[in-house]
gemmi code that builds the backbone of each chain (N, CA, C; Angstrom):
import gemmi

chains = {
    "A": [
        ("UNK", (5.394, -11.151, 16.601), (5.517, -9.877, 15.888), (5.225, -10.091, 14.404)),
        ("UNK", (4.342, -9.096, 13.848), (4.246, -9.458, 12.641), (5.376, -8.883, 11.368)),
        ("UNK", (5.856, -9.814, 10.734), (7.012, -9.559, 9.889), (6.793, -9.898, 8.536)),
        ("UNK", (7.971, -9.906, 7.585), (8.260, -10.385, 6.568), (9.753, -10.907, 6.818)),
        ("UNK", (10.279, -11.952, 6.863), (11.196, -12.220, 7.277), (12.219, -12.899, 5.853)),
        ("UNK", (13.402, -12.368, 5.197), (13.826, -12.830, 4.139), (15.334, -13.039, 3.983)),
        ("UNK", (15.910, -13.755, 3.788), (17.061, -14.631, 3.818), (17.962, -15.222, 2.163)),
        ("UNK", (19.155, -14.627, 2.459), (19.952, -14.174, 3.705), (19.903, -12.838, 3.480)),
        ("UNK", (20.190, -11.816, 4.485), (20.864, -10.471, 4.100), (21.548, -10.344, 3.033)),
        ("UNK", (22.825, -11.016, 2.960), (23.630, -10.087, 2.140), (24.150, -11.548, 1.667)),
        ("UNK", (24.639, -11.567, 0.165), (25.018, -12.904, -0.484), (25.756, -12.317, -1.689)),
        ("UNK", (26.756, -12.876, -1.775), (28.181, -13.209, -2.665), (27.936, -14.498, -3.438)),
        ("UNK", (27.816, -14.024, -5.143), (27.863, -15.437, -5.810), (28.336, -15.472, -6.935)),
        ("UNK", (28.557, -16.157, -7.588), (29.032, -15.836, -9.028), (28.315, -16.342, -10.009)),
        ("UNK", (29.062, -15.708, -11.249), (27.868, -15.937, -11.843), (27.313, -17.086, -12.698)),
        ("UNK", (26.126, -17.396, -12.977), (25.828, -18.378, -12.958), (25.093, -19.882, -11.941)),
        ("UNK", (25.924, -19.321, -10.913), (25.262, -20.207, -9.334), (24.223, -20.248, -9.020)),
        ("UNK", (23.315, -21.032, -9.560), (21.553, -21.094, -9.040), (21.706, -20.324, -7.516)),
        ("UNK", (20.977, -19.583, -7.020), (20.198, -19.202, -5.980), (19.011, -18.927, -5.828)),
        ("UNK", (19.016, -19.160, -4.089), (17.328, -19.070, -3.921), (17.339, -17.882, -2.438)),
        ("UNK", (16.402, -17.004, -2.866), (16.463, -15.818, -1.695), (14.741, -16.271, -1.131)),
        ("UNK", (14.673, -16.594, 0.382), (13.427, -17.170, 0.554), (13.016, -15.903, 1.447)),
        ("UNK", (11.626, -16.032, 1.332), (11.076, -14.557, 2.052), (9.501, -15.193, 2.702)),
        ("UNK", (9.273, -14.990, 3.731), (8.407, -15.456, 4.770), (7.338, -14.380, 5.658)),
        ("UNK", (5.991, -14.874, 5.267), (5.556, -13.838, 6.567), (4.493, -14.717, 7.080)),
        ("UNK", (4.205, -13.778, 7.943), (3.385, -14.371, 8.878), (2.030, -13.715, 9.499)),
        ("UNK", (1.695, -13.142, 8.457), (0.428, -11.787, 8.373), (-0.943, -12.320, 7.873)),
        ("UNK", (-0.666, -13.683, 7.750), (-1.880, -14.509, 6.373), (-2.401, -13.356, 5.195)),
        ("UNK", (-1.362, -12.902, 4.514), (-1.477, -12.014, 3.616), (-1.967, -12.671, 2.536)),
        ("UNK", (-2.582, -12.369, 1.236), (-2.809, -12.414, 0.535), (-1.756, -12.332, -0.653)),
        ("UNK", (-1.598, -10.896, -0.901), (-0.611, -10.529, -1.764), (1.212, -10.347, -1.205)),
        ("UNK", (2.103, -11.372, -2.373), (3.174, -11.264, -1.983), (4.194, -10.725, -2.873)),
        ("UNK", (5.332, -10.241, -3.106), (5.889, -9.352, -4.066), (7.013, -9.100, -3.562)),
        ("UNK", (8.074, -9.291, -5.014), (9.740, -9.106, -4.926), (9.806, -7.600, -5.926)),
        ("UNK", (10.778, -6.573, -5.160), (11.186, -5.614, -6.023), (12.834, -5.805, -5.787)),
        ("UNK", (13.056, -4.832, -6.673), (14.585, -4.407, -6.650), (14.831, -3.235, -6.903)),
        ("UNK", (15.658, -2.779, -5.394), (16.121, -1.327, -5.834), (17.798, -1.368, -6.235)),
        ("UNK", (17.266, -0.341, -7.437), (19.059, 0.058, -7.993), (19.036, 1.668, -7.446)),
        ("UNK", (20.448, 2.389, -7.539), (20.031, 3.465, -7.504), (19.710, 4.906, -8.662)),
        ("UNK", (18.975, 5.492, -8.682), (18.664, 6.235, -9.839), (17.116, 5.759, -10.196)),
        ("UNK", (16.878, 4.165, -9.791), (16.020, 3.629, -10.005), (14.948, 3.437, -9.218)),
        ("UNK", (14.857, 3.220, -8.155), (13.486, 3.492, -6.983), (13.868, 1.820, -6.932)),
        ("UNK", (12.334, 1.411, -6.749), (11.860, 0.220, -7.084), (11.364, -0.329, -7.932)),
        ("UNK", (11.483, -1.711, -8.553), (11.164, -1.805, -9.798), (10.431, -3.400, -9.523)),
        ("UNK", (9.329, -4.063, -9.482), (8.944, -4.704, -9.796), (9.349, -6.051, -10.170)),
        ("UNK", (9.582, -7.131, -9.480), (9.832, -7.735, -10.221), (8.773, -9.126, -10.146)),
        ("UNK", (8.310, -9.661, -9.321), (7.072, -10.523, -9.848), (6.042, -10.422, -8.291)),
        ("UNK", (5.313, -10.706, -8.542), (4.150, -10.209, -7.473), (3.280, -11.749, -7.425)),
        ("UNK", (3.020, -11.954, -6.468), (1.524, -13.340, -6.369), (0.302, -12.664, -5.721)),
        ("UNK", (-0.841, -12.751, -6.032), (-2.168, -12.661, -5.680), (-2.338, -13.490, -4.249)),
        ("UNK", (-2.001, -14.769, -4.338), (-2.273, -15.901, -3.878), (-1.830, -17.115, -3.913)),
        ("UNK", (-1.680, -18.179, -2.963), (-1.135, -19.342, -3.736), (-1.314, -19.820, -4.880)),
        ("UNK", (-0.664, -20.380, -5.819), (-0.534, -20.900, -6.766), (-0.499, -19.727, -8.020)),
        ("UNK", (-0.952, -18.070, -7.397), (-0.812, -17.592, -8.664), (-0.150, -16.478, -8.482)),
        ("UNK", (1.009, -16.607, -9.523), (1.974, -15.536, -9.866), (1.846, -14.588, -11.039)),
        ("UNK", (2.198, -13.223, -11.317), (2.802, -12.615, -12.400), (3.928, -12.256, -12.227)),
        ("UNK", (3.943, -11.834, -13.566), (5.178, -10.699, -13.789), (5.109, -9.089, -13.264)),
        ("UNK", (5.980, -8.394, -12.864), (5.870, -7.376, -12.267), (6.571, -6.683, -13.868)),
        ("UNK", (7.438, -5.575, -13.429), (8.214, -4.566, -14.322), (9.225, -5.518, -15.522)),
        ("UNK", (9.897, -5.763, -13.995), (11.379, -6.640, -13.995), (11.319, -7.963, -14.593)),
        ("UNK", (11.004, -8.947, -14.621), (10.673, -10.343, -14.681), (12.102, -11.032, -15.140)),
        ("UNK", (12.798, -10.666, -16.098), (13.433, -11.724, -16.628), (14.767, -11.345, -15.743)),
        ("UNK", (15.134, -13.300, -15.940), (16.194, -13.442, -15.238), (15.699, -14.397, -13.812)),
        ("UNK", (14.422, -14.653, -13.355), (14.010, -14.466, -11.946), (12.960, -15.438, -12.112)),
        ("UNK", (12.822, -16.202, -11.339), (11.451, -17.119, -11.233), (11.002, -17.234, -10.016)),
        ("UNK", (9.898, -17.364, -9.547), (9.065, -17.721, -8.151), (8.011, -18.383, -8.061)),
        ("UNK", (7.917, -19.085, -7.004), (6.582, -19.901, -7.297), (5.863, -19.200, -5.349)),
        ("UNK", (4.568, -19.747, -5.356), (3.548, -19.543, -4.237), (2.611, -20.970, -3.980)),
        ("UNK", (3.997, -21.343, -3.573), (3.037, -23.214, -2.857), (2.257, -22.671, -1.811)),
        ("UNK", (2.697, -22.319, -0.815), (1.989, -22.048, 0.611), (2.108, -20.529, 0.558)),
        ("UNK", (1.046, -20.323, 1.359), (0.327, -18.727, 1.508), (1.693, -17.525, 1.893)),
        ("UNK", (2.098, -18.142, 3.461), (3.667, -17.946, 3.945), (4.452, -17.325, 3.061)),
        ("UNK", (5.226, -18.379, 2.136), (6.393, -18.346, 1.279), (6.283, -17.837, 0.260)),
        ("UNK", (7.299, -16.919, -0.538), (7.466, -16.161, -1.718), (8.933, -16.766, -1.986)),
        ("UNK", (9.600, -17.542, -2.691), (11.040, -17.501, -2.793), (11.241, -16.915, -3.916)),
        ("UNK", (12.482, -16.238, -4.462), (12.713, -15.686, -5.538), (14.054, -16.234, -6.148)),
        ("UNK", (14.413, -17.310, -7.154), (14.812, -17.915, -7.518), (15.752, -16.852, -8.739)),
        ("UNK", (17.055, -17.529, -8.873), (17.850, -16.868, -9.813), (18.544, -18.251, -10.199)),
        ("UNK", (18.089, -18.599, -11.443), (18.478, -19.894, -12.038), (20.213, -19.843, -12.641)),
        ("UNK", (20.120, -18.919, -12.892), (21.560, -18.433, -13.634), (22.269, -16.465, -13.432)),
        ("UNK", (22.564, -16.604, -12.677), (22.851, -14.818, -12.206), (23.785, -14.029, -12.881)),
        ("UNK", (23.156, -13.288, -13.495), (24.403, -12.385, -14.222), (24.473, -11.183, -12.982)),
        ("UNK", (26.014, -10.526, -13.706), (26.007, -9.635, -12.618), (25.207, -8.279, -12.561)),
        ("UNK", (24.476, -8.186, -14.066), (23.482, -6.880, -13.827), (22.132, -7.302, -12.908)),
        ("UNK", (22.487, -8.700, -12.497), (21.324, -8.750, -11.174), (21.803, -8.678, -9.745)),
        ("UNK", (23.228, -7.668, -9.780), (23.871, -7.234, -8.741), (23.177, -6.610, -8.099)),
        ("UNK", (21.937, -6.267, -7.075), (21.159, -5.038, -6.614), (20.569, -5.186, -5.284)),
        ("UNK", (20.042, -4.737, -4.689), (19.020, -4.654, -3.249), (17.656, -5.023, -3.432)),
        ("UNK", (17.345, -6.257, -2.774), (16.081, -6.979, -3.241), (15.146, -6.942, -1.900)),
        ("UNK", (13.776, -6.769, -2.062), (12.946, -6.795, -0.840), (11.755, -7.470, -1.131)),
        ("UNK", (11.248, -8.455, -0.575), (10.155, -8.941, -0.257), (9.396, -8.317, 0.555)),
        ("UNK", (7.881, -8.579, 0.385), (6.700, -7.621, 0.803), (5.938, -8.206, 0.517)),
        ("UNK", (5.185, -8.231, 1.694), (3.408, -8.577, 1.744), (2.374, -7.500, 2.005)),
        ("UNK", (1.475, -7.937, 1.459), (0.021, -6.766, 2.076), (-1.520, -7.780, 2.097)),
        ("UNK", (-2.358, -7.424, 2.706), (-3.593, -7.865, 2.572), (-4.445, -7.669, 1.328)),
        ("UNK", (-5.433, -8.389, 0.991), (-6.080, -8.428, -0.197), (-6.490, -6.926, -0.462)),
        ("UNK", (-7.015, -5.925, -1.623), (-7.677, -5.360, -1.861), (-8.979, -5.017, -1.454)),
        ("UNK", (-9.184, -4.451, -0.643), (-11.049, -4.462, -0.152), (-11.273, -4.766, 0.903)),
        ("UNK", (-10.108, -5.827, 1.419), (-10.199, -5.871, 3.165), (-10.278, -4.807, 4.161)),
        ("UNK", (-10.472, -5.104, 5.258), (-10.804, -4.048, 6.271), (-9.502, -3.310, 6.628)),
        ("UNK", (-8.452, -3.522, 6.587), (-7.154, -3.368, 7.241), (-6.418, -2.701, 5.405)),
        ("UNK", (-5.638, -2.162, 6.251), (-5.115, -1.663, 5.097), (-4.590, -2.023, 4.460)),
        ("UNK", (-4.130, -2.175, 3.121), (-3.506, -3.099, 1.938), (-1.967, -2.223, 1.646)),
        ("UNK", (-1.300, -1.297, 2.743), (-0.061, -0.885, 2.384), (1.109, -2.227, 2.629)),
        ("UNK", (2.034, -2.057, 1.871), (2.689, -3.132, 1.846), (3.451, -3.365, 3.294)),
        ("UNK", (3.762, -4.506, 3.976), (4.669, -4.785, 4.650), (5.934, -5.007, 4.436)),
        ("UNK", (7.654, -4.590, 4.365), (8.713, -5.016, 3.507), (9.520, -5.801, 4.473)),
        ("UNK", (10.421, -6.653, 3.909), (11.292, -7.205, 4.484), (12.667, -6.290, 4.876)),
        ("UNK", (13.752, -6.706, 5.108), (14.932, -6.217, 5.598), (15.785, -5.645, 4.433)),
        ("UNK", (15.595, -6.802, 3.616), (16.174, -6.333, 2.342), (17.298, -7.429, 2.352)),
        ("UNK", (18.002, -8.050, 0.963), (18.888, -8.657, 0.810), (19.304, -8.047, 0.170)),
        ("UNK", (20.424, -8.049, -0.077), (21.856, -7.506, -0.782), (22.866, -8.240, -1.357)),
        ("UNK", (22.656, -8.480, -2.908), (23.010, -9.547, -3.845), (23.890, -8.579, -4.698)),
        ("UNK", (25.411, -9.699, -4.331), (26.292, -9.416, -5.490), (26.326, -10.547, -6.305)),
        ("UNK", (26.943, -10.223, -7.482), (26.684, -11.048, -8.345), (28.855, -10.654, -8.888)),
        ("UNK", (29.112, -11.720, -8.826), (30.695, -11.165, -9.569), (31.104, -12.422, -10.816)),
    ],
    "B": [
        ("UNK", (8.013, -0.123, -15.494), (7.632, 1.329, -15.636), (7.846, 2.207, -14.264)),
        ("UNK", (7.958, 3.058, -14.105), (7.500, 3.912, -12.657), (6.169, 4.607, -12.932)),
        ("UNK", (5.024, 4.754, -11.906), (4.251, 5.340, -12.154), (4.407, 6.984, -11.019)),
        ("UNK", (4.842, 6.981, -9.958), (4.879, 7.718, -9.462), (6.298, 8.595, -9.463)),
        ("UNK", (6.373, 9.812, -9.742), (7.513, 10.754, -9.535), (7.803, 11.497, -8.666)),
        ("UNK", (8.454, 11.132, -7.816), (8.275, 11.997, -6.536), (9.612, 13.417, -7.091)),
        ("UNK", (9.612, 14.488, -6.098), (10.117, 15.876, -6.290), (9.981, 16.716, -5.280)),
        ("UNK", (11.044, 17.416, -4.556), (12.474, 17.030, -5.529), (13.580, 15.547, -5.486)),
        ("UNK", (14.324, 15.133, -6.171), (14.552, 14.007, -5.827), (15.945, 14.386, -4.172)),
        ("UNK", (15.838, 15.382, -3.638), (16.970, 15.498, -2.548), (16.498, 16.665, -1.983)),
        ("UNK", (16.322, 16.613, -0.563), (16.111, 17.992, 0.208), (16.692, 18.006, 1.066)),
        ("UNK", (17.256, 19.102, 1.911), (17.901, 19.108, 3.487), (17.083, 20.560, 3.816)),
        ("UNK", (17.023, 20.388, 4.787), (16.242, 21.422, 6.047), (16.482, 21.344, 7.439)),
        ("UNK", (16.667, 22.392, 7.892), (17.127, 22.348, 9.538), (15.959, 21.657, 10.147)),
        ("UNK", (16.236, 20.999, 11.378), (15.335, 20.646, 12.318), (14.707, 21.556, 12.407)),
        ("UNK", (13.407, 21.336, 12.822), (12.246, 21.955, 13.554), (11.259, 22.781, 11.675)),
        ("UNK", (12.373, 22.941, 10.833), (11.321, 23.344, 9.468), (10.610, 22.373, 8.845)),
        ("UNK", (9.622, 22.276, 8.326), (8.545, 21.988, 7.424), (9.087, 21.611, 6.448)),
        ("UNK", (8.914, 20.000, 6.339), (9.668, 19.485, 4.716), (8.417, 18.962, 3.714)),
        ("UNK", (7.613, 19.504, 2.284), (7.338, 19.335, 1.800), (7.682, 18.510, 0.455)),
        ("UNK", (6.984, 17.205, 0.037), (7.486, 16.492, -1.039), (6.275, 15.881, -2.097)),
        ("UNK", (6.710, 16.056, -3.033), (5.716, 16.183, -4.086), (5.645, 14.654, -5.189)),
        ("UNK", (4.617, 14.004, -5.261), (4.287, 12.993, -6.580), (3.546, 13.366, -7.357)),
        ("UNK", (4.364, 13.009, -8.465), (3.204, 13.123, -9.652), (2.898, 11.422, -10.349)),
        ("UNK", (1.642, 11.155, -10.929), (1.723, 10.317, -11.620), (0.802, 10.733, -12.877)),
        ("UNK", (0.823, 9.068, -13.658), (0.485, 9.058, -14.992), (-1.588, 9.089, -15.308)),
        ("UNK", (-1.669, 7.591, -14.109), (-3.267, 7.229, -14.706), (-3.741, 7.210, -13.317)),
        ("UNK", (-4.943, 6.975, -13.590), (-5.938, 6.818, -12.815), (-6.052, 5.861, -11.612)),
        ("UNK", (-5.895, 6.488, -10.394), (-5.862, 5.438, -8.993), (-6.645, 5.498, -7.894)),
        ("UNK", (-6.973, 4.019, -7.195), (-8.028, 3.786, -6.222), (-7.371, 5.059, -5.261)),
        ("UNK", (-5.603, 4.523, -4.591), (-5.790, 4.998, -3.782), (-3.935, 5.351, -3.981)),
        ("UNK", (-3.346, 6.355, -2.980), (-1.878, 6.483, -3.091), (-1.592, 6.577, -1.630)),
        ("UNK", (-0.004, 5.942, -1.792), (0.356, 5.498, -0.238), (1.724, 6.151, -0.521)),
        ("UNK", (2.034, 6.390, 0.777), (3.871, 7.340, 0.964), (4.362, 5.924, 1.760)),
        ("UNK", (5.488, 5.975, 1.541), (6.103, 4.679, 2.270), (7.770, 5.708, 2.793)),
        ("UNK", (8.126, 5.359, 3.597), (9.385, 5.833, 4.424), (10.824, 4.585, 4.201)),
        ("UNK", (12.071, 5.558, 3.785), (13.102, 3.968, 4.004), (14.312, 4.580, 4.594)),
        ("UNK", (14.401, 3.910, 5.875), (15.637, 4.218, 6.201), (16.896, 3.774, 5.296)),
        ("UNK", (18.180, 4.099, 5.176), (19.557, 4.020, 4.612), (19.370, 2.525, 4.547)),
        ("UNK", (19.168, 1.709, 2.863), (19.313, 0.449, 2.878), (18.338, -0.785, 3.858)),
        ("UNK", (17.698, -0.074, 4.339), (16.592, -0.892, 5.258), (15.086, -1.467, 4.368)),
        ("UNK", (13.903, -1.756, 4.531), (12.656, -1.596, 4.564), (12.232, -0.785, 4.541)),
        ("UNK", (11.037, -0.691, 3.513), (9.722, 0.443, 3.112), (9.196, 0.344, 4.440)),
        ("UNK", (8.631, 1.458, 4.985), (8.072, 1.627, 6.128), (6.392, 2.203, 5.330)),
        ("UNK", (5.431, 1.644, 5.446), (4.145, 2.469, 5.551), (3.816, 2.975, 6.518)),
        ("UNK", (3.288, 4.426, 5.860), (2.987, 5.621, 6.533), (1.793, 5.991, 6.692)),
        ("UNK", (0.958, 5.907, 5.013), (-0.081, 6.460, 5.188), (-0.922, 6.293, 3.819)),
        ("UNK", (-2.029, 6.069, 3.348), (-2.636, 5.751, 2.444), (-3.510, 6.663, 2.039)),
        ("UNK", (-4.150, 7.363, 0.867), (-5.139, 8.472, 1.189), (-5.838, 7.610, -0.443)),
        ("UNK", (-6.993, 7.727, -0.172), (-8.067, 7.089, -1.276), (-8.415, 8.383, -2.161)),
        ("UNK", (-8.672, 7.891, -3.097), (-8.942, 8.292, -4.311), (-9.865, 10.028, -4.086)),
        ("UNK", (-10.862, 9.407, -3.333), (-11.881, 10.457, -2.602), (-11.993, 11.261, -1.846)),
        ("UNK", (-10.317, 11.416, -1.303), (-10.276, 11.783, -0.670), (-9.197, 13.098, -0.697)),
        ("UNK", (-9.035, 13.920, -0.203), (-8.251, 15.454, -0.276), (-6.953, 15.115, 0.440)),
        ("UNK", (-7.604, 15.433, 1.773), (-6.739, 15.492, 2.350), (-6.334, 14.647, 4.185)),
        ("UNK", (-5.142, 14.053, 4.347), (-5.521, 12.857, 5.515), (-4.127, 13.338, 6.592)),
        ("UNK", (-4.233, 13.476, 7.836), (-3.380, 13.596, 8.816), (-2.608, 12.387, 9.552)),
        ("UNK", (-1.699, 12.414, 10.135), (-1.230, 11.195, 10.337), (-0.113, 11.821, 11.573)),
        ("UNK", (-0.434, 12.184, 13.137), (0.798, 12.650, 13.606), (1.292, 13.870, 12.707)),
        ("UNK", (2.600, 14.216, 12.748), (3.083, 15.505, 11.744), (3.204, 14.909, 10.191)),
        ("UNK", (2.488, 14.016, 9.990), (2.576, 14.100, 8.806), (1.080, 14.385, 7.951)),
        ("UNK", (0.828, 15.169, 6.922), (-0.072, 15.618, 6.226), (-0.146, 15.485, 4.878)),
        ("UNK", (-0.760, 14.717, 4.159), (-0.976, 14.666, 3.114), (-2.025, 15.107, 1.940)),
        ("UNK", (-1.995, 15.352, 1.232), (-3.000, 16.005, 0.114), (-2.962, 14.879, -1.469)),
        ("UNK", (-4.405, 15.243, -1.509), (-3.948, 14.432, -3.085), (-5.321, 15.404, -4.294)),
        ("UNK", (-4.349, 15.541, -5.093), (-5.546, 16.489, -6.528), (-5.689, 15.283, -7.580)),
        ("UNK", (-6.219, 15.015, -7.749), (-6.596, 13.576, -8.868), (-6.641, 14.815, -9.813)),
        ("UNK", (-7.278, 15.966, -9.900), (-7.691, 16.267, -11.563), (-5.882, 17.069, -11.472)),
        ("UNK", (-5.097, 17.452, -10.787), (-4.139, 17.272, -11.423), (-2.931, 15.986, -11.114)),
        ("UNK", (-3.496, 15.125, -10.851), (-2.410, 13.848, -10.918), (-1.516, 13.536, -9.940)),
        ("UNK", (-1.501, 14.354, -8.508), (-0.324, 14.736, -7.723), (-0.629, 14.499, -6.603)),
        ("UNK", (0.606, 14.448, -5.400), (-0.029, 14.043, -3.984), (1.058, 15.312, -3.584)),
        ("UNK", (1.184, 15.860, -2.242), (1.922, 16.632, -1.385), (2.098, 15.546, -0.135)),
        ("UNK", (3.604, 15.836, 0.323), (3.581, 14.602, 1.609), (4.194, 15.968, 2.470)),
        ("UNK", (3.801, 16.264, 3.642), (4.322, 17.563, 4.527), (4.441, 16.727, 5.557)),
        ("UNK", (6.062, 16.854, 6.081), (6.344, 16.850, 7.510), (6.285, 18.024, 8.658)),
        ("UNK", (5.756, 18.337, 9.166), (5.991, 19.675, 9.980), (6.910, 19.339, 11.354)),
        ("UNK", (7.217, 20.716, 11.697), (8.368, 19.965, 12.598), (9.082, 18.866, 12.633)),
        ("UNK", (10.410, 18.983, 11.353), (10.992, 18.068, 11.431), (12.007, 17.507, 12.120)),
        ("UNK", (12.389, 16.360, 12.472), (13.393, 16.071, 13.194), (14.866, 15.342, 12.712)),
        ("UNK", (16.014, 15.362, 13.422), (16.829, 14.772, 12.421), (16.782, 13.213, 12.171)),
        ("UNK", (15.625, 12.541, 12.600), (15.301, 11.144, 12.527), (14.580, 11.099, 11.441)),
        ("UNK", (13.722, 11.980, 11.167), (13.005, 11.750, 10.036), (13.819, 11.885, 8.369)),
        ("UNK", (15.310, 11.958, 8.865), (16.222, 11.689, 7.434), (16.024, 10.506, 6.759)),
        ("UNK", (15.719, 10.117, 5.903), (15.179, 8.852, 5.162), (15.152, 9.495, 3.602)),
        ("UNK", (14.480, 8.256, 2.847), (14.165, 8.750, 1.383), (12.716, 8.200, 1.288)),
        ("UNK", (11.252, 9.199, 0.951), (10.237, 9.346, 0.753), (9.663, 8.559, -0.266)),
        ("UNK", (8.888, 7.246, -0.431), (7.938, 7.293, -1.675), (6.766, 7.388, -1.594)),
        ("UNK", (6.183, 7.721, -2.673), (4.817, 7.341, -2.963), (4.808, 6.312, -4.005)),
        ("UNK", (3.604, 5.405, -4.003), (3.133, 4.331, -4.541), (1.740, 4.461, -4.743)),
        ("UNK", (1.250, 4.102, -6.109), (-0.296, 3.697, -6.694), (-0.081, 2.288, -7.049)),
        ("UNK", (-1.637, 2.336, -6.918), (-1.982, 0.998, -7.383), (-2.708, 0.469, -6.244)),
        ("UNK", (-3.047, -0.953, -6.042), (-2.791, -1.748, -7.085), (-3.898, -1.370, -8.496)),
        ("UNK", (-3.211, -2.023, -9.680), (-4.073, -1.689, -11.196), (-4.710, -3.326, -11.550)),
        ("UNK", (-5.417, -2.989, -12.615), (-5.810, -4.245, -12.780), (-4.898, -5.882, -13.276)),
        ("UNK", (-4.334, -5.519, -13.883), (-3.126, -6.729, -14.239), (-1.957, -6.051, -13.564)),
        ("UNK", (-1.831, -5.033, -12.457), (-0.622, -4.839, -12.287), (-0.363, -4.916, -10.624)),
        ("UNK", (0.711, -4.830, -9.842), (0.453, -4.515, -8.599), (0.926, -3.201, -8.581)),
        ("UNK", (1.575, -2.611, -7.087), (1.903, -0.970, -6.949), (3.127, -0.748, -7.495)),
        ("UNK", (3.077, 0.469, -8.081), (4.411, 0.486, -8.609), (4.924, 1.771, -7.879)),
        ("UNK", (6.375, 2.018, -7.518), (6.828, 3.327, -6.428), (7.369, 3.988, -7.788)),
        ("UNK", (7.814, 5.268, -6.886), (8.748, 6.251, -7.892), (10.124, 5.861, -7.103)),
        ("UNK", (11.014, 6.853, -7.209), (12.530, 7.087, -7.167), (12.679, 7.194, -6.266)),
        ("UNK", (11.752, 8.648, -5.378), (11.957, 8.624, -4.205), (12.319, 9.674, -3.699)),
        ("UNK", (12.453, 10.979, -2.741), (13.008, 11.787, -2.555), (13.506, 11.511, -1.118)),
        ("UNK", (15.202, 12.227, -1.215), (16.267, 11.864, -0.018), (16.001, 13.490, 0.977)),
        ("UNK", (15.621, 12.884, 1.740), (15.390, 13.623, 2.837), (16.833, 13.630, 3.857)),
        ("UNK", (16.530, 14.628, 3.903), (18.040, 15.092, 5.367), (17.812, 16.366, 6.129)),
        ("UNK", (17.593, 15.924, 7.055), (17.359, 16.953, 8.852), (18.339, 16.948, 9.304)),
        ("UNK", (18.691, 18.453, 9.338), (20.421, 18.497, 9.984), (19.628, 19.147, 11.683)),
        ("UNK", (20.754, 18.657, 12.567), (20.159, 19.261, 13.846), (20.795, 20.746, 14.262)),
    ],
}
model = gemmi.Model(1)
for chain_id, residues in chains.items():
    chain = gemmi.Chain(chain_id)
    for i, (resn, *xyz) in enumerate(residues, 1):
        res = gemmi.Residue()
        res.name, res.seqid = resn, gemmi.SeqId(i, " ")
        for name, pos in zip(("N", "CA", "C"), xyz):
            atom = gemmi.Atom()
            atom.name, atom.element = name, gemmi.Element(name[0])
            atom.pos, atom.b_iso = gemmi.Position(*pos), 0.0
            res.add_atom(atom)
        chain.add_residue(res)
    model.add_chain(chain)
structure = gemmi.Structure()
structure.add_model(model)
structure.setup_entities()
């Protein structure tokens, strides 16, 4: 089945506690991408990859790091967590731009990060 | 930033009526996509309509898009109380940017 598969659901941490939220697909996508929804707020961007090895910044950026070793993997890293990065996070893939298939995003389940 | 505004941000309508929902955005786009989310779940894609294009069907769902005024229409007809969710639209991707959504409008089908 084709997915985005991202881990864990739901996580309790405090603050400060390095974490790592890993997010997986299996679509040989191209483009991979972390948002965060608050509410009032939609979705907001927070870093996007083209491709392996290359990342930006989305809306959101600070606070958050990710890297794109393998095509697969997006992890979204929180080196130090404050609690205004308390929110609902989703990973998402889509196919390149221009491909035959459509480039709407695929999303994950969603994780659900407190931060206390 | 948000580029897309969806409106109104909350609707309810009996089953079986016609739920209309509205985006606006800022600049200039290839193409705009509605995405579906159940309560705390995953963006669901729905439907994509290109730049060039007016207007695209999808099952009961119907979409429109006016580039010279900036806006998309997302119409459910015959709605059901499953189709309660919250609505986006999304542009993009831009050139240094990827898609960015709006807020979202909360949909609710009472039976």
């Amino acid at each position: 089945e084709a997915q985005v598969t991202q881990n864990p659901r739901y996580l309790i941490t405090v603050t400060g506690k390095k974490l790592t939220v890993t997010c997986s697909q299996n679509m040989n996508h191209e483009y991979m991408s972390w948002y965060r929804q608050d509410p009032g707020l939609g979705l907001r961007q927070i870093y996007y990859s083209m491709n392996v090895e290359v990342t930006d910044k989305g809306d959101v950026p600070e606070g958050y790091k990710v890297s794109r070793k393998e095509k697969r993997n997006f992890p979204l890293i929180l080196e130090s967590p404050s609690p205004n990065q308390t929110s609902l996070y989703f990973c998402a893939s889509r196919p390149q731009q221009g491909s035959t298939a459509s480039y709407g995003y695929t999303f994950g389940s969603g994780t659900r990060l407190t931060v206390v | 930033s948000q580029q897309g505004e969806e409106d109104p941000q909350a609707l309810s309508i009996q089953e079986g009526e016609n739920a209309t929902m509205n985006c606006s955005y800022k600049t200039s786009i290839n193409n705009l996509q509605w995405y579906r989310q159940n309560s705390g779940r995953g963006l669901v894609h729905l439907i994509l309509i290109r730049s060039n294009e007016r207007e695209k069907h999808s099952g009961r769902l119907r979409v429109t898009l006016d580039t010279s005024k900036k806006s998309s229409s997302l119409l459910i007809t015959a709605s059901r109380a499953a189709d309660t969710a919250s609505y986006f639209c999304a542009t993009g991707p831009y050139n240094n940017n990827d898609m960015r959504f709006g807020a979202g409008t909360r949909l609710t089908v009472k039976p």
